[in-house]
C-alpha positions, 0 to 999 in steps of 0.5 A: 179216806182215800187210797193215797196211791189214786190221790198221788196219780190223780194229782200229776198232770196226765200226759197229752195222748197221741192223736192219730186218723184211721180212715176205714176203707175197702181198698187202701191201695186204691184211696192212697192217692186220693188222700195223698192229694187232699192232705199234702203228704208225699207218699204211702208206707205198707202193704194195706193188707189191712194197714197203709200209712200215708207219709207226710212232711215231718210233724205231720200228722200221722193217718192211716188207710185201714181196710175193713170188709164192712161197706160205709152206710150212714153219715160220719160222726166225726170227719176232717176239715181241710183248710186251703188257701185255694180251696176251690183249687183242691176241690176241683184237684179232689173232683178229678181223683174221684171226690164228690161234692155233697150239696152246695157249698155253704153259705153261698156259691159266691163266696163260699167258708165250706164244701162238704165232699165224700172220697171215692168211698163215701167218706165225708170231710169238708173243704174250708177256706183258710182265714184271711 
């Protein structure tokens, strides 16, 4: 027989966790532009000694800069899609607050779905198409 404590907990609905993005980096400072841009917000809050929030409209999601003293080595297990109405706009806004491209965007330069692209810190996210 089980405890009836656990069974009452395991039977109530568990409440939905709070999702919010961390982006490590060397210099919040210094990145907080190049994110503002990529997603829309309007501003930064904090000192990014190590935390700097990036402020967006209201219900936005909340994202952070975090300063960590280790560099980045190897490719992101998990990174954001941006989807753009204009997404060769944004790449190119991107490109010129020192954003790169990696590879061809995909499937085809045509008529491109996904641009994958690296922040001035090497951290990967993609540039998507927004669906018809």
């Amino acid at each position: 027989m089980g405890d009836p404590e656990s069974e009452r907990a395991a039977a109530r609905p568990r409440a939905r966790p709070r999702v919010e993005v961390c982006i490590d980096c060397s210099d919040a400072l210094r990145l907080a532009p190049f994110w503002i841009a990529a997603l829309g917000y309007q501003t930064i809050s904090g000192d990014g000694q190590p935390y700097l929030d990036l402020v967006g409209p209201p219900g936005s999601l909340r994202v952070f800069l975090q300063r960590v003293p280790e560099p980045k080595m190897v490719k992101n297990r998990l990174h954001l899609d941006l989807f753009s109405s204009e997404p060769e706009r944004l790449v190119r806004e991107l490109l010129g607050l020192g954003g790169r491209t990696v590879g061809p965007p995909f499937p085809n330069q045509e008529r491109w779905e996904w641009q994958v692209m690296q922040d001035p810190e090497g951290n990967e996210f993609c540039v998507c198409r927004e669906g018809d």
